[in-house]
LOVEXVO-148819 format. One record per atom (N, C-alpha, C, O): x, y, z; residue in one letter. Coordinates in steps of 0.05 Angstrom, whole numbers, plus 5000, padded with zeros to 4 digits. Each point is the difference from the previous one (the first is absolute). Example, Ala and Ser with C-alpha at 12.3 -4.5 7.8 and 13.67 -1.06 7.14 Angstrom:
BEGIN
526448865156a 498250245000a 501850245000a 502150005013a 497250214973s 501650245001s 498550225014s 501050225004s 
REM end
This chain:
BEGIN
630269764568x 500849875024x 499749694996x 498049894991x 504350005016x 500649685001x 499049835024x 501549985019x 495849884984x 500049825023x 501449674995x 500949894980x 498650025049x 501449734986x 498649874981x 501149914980x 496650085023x 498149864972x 501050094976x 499749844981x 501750415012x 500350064974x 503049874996x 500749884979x 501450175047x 501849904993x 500549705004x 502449975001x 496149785002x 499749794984x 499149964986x 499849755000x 498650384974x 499649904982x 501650254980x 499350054977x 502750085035x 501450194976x 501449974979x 500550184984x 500349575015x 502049934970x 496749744996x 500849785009x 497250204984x 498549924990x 499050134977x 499950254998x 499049524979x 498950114974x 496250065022x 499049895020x 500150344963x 496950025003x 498549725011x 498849965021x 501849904958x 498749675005x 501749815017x 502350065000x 497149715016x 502149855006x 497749734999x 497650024993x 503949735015x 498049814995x 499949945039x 501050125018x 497549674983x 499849805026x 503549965015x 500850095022x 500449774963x 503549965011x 500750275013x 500250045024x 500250214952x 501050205015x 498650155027x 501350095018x 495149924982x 499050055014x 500749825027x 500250135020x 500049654982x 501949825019x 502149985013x 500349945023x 501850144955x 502450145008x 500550265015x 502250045011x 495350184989x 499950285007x 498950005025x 500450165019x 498049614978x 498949945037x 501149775015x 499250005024x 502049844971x 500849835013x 499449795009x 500849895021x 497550044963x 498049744998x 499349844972x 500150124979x 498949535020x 500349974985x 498649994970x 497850115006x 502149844968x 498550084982x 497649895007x 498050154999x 501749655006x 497349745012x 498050255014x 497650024996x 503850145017x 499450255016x 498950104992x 497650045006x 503850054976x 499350304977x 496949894986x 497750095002x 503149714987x 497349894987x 498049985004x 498250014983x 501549955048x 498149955021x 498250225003x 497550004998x 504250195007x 499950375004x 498049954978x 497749925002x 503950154974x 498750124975x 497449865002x 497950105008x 502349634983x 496549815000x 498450075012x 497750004992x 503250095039x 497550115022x 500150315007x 499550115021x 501450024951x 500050315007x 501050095015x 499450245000x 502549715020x 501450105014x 501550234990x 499950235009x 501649694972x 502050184984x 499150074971x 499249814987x 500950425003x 499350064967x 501449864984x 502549995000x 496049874984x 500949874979x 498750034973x 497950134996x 503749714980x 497849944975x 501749804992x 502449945002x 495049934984x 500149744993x 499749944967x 497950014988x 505149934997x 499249994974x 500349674992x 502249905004x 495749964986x 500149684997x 502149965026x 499950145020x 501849704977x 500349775022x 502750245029x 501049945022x 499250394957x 502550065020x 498850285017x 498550174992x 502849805033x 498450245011x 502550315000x 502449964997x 497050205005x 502050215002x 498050285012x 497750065001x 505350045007x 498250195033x 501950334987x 502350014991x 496050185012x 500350314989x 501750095023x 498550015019x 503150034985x 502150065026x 498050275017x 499049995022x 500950244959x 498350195015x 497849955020x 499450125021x 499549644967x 497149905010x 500449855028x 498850025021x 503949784969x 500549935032x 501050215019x 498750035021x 503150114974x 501150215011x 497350045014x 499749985025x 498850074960x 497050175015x 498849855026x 499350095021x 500649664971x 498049785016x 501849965026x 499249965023x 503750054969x 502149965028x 499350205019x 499349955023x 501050294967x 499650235012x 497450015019x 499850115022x 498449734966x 497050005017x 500449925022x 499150095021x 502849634977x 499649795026x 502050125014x 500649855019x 500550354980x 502950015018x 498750015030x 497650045000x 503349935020x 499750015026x 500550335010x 502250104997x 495250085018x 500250165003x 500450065031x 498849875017x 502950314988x 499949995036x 497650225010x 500050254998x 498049575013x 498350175008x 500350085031x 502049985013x 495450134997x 501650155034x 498149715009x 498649824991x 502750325037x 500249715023x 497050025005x 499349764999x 498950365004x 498150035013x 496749844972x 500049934976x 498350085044x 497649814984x 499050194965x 499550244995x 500649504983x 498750034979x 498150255003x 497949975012x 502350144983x 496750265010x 498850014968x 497950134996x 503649734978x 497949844982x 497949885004x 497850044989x 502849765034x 498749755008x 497750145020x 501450035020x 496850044985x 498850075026x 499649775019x 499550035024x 500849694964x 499149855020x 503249975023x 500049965024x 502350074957x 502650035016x 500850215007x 501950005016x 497150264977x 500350255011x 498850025033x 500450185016x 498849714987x 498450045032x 502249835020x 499950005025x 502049864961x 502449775017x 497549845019x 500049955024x 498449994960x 499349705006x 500049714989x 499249815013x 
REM end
C-alpha cells in the first residue's frame, strides 16, 4: 500500500541530498540544512556534504504527521483529564 509520503519520494534514488529533500517539501535548502544540523531530520554528514537515506526520512515524516485525536480531555495528561 501507497501513502502520500511514499508517493513523493517515488521516482527517488535511496539517497537524495539537501536540494532534493527541499524540493519534496517545499521549503528552502537553508531549511533543509537547518533541519539536518539540529536533528530535526535524518541525516549524514560526509566532510563538507550532507545526504539523507529516503527510508529514514520517510520514517521521521511519518512520526510528526498530525493525528486526529477525539474532542474530549488528554486522559494521558491527568492534570488535563479532570478539564481543569
Amino acid at each position: 500500500m501507497t501513502d502520500a509520503i511514499d508517493q513523493l519520494f517515488e521516482h527517488d534514488p535511496p539517497t537524495i541530498g539537501p536540494t532534493e529533500v527541499a524540493a519534496r517539501l517545499n521549503t528552502t535548502t537553508r531549511t533543509v540544512y537547518t533541519w539536518l544540523r539540529d536533528g530535526i531530520i535524518p541525516g549524514y554528514k560526509l566532510g563538507t556534504s550532507w545526504f539523507v537515506i529516503v527510508d529514514e526520512l520517510k520514517a521521521e515524516l511519518r512520526k510528526g504527521a498530525n493525528i486526529r485525536r477525539s474532542n474530549g480531555p488528554d486522559q494521558s495528561n491527568p492534570e488535563t483529564a479532570t478539564g481543569e
